[in-house]
mmCIF file of the N, C-alpha and C atoms, coordinates in Angstrom:
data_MODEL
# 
_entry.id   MODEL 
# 
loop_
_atom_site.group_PDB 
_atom_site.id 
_atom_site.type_symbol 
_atom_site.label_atom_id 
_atom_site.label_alt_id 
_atom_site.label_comp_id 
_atom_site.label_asym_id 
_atom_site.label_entity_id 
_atom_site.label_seq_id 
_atom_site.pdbx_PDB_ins_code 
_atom_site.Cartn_x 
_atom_site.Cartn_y 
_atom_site.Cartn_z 
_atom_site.occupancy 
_atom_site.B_iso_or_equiv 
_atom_site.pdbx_formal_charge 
_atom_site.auth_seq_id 
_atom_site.auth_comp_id 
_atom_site.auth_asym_id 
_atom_site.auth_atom_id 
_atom_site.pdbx_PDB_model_num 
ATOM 1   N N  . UNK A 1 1  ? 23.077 59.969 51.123 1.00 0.00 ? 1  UNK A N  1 
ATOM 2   C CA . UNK A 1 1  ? 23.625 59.873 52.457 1.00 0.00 ? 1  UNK A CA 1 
ATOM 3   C C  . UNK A 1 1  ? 22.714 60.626 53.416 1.00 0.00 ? 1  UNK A C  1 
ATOM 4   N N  . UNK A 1 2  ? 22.462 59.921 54.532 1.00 0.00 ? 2  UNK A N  1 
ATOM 5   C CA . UNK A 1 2  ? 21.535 60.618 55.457 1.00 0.00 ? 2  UNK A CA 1 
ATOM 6   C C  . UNK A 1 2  ? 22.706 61.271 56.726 1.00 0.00 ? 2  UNK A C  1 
ATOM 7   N N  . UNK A 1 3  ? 22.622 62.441 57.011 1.00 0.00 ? 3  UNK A N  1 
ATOM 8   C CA . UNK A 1 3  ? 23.104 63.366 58.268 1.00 0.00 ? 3  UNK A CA 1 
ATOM 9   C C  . UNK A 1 3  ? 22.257 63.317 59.451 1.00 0.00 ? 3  UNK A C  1 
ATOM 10  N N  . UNK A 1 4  ? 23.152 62.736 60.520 1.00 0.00 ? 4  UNK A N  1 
ATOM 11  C CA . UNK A 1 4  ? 22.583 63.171 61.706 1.00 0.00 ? 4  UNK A CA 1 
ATOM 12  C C  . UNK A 1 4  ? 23.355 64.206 62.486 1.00 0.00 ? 4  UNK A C  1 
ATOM 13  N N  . UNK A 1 5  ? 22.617 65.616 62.806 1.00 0.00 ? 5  UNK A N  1 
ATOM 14  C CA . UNK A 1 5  ? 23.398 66.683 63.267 1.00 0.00 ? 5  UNK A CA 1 
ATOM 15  C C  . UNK A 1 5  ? 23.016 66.944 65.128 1.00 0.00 ? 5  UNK A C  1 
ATOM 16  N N  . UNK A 1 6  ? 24.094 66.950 65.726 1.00 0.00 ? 6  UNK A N  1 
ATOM 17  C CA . UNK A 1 6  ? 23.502 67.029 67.406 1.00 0.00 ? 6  UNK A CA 1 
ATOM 18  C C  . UNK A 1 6  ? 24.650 67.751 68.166 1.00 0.00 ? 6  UNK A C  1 
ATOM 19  N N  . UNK A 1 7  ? 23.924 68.264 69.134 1.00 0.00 ? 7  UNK A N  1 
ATOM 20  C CA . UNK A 1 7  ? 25.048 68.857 69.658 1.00 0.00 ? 7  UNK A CA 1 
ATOM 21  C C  . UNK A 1 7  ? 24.219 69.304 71.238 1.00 0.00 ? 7  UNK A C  1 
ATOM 22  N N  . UNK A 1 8  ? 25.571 69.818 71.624 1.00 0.00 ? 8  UNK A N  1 
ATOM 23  C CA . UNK A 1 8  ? 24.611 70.314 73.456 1.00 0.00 ? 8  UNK A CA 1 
ATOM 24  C C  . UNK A 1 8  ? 24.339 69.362 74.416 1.00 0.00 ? 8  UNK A C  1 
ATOM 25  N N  . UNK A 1 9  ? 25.130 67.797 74.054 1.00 0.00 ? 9  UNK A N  1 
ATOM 26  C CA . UNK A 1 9  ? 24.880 66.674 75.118 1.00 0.00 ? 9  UNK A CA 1 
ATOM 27  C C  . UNK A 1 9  ? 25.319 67.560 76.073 1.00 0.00 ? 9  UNK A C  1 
ATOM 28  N N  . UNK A 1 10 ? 26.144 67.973 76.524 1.00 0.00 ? 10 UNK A N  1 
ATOM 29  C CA . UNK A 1 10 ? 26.487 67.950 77.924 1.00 0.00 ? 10 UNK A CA 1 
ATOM 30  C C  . UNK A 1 10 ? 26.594 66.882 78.660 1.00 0.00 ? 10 UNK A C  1 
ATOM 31  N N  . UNK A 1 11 ? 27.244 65.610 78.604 1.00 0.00 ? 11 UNK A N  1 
ATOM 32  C CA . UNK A 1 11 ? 27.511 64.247 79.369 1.00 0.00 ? 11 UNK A CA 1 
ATOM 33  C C  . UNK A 1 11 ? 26.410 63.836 79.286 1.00 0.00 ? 11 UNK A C  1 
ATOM 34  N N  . UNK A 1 12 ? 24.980 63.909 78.696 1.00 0.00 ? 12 UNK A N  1 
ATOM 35  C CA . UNK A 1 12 ? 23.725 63.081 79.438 1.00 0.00 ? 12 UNK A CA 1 
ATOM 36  C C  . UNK A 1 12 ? 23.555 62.151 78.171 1.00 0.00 ? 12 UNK A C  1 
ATOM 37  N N  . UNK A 1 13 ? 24.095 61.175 78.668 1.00 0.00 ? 13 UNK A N  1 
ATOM 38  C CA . UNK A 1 13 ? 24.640 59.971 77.826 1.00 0.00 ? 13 UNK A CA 1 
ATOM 39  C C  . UNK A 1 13 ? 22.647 59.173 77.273 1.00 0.00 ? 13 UNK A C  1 
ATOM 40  N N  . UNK A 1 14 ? 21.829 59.128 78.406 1.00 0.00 ? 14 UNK A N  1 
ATOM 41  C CA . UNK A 1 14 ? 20.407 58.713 78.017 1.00 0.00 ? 14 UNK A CA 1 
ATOM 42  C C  . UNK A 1 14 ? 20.003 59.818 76.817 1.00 0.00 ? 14 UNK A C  1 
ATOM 43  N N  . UNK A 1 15 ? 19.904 61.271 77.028 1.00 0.00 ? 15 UNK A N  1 
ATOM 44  C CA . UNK A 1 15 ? 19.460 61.528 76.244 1.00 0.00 ? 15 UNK A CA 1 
ATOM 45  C C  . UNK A 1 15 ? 20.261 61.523 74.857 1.00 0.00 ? 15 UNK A C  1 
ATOM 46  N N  . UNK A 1 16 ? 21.828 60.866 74.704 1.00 0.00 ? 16 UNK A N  1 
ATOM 47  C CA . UNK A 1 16 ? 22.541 60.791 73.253 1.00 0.00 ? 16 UNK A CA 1 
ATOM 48  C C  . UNK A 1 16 ? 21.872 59.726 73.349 1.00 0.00 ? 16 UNK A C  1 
ATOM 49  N N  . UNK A 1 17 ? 21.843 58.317 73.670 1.00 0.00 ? 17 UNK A N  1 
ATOM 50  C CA . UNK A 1 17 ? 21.320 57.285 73.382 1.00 0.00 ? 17 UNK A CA 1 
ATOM 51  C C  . UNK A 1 17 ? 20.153 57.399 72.838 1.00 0.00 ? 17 UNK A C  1 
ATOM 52  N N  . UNK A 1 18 ? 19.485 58.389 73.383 1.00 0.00 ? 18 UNK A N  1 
ATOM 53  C CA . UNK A 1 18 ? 17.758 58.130 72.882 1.00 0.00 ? 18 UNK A CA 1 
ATOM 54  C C  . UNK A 1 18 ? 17.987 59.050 71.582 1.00 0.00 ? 18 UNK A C  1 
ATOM 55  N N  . UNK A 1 19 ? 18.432 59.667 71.283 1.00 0.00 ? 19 UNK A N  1 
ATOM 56  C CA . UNK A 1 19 ? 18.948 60.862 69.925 1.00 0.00 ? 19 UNK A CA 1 
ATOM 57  C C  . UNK A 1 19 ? 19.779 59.790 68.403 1.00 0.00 ? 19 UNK A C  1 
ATOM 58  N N  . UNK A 1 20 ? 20.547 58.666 69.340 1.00 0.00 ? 20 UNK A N  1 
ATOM 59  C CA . UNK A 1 20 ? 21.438 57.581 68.496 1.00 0.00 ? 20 UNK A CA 1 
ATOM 60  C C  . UNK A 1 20 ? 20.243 56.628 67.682 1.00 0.00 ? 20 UNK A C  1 
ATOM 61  N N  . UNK A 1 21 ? 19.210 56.304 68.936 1.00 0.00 ? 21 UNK A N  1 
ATOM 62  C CA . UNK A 1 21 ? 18.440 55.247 68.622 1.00 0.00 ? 21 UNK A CA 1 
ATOM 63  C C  . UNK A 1 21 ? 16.997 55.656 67.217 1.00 0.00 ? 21 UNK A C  1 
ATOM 64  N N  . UNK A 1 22 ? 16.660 56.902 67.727 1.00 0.00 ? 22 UNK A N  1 
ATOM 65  C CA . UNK A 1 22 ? 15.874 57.594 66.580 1.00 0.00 ? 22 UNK A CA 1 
ATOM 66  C C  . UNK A 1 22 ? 16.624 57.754 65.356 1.00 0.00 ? 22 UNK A C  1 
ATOM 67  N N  . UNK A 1 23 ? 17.789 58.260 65.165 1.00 0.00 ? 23 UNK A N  1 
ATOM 68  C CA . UNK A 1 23 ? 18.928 58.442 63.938 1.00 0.00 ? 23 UNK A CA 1 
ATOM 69  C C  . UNK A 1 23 ? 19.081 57.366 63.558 1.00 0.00 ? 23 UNK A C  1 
ATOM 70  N N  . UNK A 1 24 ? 18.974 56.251 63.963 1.00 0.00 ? 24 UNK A N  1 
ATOM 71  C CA . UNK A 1 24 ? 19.517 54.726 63.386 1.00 0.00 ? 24 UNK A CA 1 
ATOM 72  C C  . UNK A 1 24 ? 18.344 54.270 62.814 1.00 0.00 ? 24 UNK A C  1 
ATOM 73  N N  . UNK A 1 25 ? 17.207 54.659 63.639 1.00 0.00 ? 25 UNK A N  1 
ATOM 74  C CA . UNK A 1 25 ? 15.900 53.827 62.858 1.00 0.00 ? 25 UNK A CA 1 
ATOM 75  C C  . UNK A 1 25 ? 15.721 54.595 61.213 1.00 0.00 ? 25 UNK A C  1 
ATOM 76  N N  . UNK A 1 26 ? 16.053 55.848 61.608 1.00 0.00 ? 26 UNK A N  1 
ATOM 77  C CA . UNK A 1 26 ? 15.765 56.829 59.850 1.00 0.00 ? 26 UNK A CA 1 
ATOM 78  C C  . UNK A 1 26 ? 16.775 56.391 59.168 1.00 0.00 ? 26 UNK A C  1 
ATOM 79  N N  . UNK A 1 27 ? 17.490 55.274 58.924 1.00 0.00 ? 27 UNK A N  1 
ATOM 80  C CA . UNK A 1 27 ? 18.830 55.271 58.169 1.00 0.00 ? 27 UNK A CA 1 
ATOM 81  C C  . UNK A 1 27 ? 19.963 55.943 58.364 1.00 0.00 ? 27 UNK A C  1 
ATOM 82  N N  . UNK A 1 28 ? 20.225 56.830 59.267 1.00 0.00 ? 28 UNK A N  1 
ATOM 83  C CA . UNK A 1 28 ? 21.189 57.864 59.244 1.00 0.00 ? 28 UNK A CA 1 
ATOM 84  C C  . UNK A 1 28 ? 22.904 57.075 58.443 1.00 0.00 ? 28 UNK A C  1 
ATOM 85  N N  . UNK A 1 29 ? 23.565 57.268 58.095 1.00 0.00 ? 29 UNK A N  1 
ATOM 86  C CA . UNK A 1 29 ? 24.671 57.184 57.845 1.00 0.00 ? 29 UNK A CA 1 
ATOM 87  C C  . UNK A 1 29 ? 26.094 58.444 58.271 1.00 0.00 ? 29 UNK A C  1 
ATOM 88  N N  . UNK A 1 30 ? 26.123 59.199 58.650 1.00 0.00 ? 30 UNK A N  1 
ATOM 89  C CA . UNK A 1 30 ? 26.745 60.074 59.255 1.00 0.00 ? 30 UNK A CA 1 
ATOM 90  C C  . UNK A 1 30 ? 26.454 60.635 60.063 1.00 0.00 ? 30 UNK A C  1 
ATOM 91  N N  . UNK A 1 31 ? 27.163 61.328 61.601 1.00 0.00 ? 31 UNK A N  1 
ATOM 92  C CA . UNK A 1 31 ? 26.958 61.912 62.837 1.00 0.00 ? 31 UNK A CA 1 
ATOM 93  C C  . UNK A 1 31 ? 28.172 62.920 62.700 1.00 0.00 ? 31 UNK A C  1 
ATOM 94  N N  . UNK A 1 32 ? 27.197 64.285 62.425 1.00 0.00 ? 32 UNK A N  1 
ATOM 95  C CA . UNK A 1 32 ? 28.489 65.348 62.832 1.00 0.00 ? 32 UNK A CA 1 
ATOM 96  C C  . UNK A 1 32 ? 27.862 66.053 64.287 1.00 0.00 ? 32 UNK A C  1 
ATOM 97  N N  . UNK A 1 33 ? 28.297 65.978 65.016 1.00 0.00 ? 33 UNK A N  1 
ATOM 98  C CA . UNK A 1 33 ? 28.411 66.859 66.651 1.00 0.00 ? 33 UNK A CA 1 
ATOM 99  C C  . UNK A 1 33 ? 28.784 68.411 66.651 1.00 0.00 ? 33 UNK A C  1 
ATOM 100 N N  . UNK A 1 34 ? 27.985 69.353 66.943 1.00 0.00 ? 34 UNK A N  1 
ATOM 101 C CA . UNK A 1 34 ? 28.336 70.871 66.668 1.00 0.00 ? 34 UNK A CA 1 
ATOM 102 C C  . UNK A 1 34 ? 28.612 71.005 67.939 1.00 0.00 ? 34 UNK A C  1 
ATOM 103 N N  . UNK A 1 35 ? 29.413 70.040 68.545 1.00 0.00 ? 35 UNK A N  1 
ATOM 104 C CA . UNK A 1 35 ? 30.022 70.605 70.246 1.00 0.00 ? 35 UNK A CA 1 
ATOM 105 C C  . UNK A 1 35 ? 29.067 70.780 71.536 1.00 0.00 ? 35 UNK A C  1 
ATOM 106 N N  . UNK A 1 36 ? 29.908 70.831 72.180 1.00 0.00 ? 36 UNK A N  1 
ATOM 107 C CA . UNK A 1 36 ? 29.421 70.788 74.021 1.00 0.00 ? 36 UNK A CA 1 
ATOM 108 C C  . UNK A 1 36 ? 29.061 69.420 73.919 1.00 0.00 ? 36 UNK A C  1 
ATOM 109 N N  . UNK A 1 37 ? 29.991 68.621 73.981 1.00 0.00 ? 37 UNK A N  1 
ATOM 110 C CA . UNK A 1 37 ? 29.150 66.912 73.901 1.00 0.00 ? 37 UNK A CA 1 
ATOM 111 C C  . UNK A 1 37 ? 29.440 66.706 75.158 1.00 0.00 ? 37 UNK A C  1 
ATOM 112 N N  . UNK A 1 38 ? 30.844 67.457 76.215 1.00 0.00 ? 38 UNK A N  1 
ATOM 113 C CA . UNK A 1 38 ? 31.161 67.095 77.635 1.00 0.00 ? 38 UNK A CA 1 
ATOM 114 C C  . UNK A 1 38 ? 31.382 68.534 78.791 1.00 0.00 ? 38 UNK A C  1 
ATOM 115 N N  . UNK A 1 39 ? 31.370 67.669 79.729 1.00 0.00 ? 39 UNK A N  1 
ATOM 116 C CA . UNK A 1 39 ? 31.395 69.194 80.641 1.00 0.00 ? 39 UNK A CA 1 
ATOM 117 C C  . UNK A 1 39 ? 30.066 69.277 80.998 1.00 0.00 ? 39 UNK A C  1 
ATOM 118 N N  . UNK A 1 40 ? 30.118 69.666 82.526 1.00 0.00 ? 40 UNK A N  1 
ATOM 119 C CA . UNK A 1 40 ? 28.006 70.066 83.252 1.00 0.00 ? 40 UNK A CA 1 
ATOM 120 C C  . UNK A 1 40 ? 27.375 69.311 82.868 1.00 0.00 ? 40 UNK A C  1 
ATOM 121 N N  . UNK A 1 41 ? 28.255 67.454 82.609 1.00 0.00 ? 41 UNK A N  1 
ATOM 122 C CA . UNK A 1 41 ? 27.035 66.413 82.940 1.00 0.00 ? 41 UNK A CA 1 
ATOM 123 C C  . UNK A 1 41 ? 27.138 65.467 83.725 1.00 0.00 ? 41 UNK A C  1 
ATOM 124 N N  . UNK A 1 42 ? 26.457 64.509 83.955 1.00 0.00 ? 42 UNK A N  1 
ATOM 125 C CA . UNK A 1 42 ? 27.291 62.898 84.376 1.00 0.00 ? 42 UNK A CA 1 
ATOM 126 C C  . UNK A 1 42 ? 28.349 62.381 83.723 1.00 0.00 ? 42 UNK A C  1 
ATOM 127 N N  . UNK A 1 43 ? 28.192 62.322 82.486 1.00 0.00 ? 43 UNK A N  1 
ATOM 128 C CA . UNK A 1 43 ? 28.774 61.114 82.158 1.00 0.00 ? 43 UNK A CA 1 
ATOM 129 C C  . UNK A 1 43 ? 28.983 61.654 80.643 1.00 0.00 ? 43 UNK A C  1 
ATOM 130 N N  . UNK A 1 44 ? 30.488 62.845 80.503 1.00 0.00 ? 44 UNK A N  1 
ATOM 131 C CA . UNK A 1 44 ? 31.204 62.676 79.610 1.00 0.00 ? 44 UNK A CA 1 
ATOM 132 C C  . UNK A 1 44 ? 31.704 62.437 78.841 1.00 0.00 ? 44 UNK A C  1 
ATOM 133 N N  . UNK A 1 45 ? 32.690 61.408 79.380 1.00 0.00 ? 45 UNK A N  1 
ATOM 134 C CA . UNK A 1 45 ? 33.772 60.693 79.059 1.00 0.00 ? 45 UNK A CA 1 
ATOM 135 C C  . UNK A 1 45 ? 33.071 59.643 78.207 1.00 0.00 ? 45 UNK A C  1 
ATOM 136 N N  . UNK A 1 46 ? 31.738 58.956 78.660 1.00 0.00 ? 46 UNK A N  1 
ATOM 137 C CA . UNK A 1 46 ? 30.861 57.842 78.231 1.00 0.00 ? 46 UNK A CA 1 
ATOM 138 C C  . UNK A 1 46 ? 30.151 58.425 77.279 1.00 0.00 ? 46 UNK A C  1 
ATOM 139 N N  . UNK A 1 47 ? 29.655 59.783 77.171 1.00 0.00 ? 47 UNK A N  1 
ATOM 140 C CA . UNK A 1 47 ? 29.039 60.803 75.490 1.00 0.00 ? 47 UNK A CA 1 
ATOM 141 C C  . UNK A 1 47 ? 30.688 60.042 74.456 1.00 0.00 ? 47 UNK A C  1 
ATOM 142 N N  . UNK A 1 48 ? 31.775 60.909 74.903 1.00 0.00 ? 48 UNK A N  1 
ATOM 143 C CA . UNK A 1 48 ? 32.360 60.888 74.018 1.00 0.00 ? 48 UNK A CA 1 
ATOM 144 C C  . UNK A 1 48 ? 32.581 59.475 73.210 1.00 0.00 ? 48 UNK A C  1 
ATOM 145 N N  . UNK A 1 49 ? 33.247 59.081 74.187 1.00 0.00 ? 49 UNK A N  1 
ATOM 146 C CA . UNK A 1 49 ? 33.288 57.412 73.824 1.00 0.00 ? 49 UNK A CA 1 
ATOM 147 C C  . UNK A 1 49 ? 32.482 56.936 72.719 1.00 0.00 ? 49 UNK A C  1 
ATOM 148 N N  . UNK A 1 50 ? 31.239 57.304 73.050 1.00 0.00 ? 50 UNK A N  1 
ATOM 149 C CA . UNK A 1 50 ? 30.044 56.744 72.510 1.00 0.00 ? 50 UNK A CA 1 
ATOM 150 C C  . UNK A 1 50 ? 30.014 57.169 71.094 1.00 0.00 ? 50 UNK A C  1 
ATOM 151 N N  . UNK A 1 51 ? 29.928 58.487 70.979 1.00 0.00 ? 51 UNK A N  1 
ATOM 152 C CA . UNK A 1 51 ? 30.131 59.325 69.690 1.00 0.00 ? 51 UNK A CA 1 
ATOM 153 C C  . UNK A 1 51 ? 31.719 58.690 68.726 1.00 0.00 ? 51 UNK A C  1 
ATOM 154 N N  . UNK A 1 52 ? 33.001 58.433 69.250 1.00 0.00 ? 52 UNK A N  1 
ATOM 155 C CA . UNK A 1 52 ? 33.758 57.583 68.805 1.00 0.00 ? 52 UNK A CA 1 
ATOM 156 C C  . UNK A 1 52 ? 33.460 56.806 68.120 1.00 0.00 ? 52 UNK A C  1 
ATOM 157 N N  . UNK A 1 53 ? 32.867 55.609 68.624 1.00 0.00 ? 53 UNK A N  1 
ATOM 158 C CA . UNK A 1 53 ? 32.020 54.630 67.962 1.00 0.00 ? 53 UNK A CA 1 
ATOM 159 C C  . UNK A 1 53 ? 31.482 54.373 67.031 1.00 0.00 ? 53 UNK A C  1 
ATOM 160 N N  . UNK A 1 54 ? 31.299 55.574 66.129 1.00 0.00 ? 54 UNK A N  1 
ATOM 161 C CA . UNK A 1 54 ? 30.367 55.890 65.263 1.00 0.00 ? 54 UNK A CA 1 
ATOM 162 C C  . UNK A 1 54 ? 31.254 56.615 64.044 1.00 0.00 ? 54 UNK A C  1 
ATOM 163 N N  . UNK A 1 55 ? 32.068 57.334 64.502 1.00 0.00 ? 55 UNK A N  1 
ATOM 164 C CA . UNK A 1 55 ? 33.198 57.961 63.291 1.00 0.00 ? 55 UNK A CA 1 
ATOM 165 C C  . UNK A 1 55 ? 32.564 59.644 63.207 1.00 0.00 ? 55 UNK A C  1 
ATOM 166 N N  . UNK A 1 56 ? 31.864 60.018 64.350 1.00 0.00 ? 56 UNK A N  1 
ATOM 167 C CA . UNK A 1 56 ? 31.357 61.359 64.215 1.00 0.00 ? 56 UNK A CA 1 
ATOM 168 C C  . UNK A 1 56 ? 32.187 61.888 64.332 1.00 0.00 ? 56 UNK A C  1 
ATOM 169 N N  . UNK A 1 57 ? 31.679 62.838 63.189 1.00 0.00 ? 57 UNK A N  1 
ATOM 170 C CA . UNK A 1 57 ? 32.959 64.331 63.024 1.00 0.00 ? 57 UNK A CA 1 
ATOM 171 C C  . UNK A 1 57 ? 32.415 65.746 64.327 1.00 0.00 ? 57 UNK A C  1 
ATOM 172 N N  . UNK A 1 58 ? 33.512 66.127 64.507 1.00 0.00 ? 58 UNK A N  1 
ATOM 173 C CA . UNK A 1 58 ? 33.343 66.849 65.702 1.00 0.00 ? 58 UNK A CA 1 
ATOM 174 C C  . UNK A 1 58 ? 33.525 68.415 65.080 1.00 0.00 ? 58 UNK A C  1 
ATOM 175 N N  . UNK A 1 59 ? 32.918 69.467 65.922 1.00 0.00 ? 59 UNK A N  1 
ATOM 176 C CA . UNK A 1 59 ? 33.276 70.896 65.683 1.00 0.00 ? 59 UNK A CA 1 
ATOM 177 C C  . UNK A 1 59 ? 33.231 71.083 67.339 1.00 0.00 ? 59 UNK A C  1 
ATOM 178 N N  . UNK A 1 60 ? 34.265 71.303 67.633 1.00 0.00 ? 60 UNK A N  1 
ATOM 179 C CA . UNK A 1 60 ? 34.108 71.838 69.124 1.00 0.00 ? 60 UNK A CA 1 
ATOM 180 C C  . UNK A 1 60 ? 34.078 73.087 69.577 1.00 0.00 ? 60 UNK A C  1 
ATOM 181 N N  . UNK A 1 61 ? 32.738 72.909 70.468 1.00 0.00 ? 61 UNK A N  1 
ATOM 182 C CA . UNK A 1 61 ? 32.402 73.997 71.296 1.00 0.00 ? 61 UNK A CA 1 
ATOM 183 C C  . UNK A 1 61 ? 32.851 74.916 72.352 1.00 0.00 ? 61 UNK A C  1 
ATOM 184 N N  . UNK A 1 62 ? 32.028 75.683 73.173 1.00 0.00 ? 62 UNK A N  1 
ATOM 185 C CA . UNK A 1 62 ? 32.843 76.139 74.212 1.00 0.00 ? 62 UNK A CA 1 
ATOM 186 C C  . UNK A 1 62 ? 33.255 75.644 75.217 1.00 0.00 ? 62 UNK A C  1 
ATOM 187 N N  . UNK A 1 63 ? 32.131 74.552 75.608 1.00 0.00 ? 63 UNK A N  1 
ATOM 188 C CA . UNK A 1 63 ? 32.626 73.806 76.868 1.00 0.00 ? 63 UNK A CA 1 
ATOM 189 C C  . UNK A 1 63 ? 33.614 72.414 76.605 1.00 0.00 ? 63 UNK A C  1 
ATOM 190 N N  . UNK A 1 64 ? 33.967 72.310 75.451 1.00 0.00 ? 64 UNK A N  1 
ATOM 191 C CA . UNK A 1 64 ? 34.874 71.108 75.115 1.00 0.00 ? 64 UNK A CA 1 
ATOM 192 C C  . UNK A 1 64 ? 35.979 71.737 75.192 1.00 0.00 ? 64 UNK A C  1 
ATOM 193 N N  . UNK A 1 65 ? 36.128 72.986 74.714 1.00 0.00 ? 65 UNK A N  1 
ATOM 194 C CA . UNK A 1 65 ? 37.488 73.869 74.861 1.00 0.00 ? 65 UNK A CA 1 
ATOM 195 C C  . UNK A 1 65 ? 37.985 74.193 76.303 1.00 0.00 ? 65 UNK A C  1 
ATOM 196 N N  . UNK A 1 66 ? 36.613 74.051 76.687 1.00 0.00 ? 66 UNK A N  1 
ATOM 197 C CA . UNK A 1 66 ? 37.134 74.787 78.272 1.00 0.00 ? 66 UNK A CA 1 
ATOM 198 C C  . UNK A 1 66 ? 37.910 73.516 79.112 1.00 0.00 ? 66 UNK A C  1 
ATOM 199 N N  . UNK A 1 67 ? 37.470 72.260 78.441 1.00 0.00 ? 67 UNK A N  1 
ATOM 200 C CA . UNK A 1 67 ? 37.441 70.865 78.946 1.00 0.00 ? 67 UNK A CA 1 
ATOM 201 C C  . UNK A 1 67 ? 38.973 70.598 78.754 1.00 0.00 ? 67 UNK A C  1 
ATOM 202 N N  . UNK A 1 68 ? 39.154 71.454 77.426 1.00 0.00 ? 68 UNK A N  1 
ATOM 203 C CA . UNK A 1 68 ? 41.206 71.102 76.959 1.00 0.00 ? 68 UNK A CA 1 
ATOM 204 C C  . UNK A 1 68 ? 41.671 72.245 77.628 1.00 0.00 ? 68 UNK A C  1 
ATOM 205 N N  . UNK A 1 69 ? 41.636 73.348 77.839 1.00 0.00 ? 69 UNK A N  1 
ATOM 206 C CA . UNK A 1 69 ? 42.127 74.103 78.383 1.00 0.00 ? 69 UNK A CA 1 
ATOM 207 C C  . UNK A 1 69 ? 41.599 75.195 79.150 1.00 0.00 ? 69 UNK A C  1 
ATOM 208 N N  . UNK A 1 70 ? 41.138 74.913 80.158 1.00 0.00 ? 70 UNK A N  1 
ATOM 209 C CA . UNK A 1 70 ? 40.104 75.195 81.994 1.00 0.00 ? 70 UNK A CA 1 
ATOM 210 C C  . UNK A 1 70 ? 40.728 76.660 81.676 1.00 0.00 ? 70 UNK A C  1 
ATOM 211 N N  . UNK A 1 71 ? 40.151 77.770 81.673 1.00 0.00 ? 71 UNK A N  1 
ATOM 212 C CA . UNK A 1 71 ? 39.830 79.084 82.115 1.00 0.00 ? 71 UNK A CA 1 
ATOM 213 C C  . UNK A 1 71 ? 39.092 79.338 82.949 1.00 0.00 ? 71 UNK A C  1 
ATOM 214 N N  . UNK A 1 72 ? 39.234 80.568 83.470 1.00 0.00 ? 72 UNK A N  1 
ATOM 215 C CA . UNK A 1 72 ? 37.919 80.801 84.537 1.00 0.00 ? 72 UNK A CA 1 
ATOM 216 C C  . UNK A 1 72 ? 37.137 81.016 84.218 1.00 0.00 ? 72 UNK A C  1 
ATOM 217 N N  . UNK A 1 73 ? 36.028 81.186 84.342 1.00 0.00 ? 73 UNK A N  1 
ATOM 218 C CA . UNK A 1 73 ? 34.401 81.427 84.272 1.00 0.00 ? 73 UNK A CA 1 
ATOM 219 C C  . UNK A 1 73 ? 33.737 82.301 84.623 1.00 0.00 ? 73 UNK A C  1 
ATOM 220 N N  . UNK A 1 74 ? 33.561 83.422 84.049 1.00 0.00 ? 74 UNK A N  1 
ATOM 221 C CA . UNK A 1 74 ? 32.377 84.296 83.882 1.00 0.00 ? 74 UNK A CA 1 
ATOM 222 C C  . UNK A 1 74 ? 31.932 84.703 85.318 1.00 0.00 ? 74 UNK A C  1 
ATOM 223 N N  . UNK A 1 75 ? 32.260 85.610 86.162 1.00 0.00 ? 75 UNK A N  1 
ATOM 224 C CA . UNK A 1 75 ? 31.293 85.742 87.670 1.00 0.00 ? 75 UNK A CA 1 
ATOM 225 C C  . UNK A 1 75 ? 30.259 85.975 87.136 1.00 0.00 ? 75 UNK A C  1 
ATOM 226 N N  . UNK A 1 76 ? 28.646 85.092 87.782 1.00 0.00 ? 76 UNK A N  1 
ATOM 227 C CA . UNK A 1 76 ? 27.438 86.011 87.860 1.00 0.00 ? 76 UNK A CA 1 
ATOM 228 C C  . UNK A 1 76 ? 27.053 87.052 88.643 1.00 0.00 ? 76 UNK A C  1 
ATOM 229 N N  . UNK A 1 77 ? 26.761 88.338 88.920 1.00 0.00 ? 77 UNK A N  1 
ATOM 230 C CA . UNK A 1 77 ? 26.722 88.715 89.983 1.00 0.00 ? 77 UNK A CA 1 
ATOM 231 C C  . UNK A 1 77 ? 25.293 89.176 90.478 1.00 0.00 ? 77 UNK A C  1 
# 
């Protein structure tokens, strides 16, 4: 079985696509996601989706957590 391991999309759905399209040419057979796939990008909702698609197993991160349940954020000062 070949693993494909990714994580840190942040919504930027081109660069999962271009990450999907290299993993597919090596044979991959599994996609596990080590989180932050949404949140501080474009296009979210369209990472996740996408990752769906596929049967990837998820470990969620900080910004997916923050995504289920919004806390405040850190002042920089």
């Amino acid at each position: 079985m070949r693993l494909a391991i990714i994580s840190d999309i942040h919504g930027n759905l081109p660069a999962l696509e271009a990450a999907l399209t290299s993993s597919a040419a090596q044979g991959v057979d599994q996609y596990v996601c080590l989180g932050d796939v949404a949140v501080f990008g474009p296009q979210p909702h369209k990472c996740v989706a996408r990752l769906q698609t596929l049967n990837c197993r998820f470990i969620m991160g900080n910004t997916d957590a923050y995504a289920l349940e919004p806390y405040p954020l850190p002042h920089r000062d």
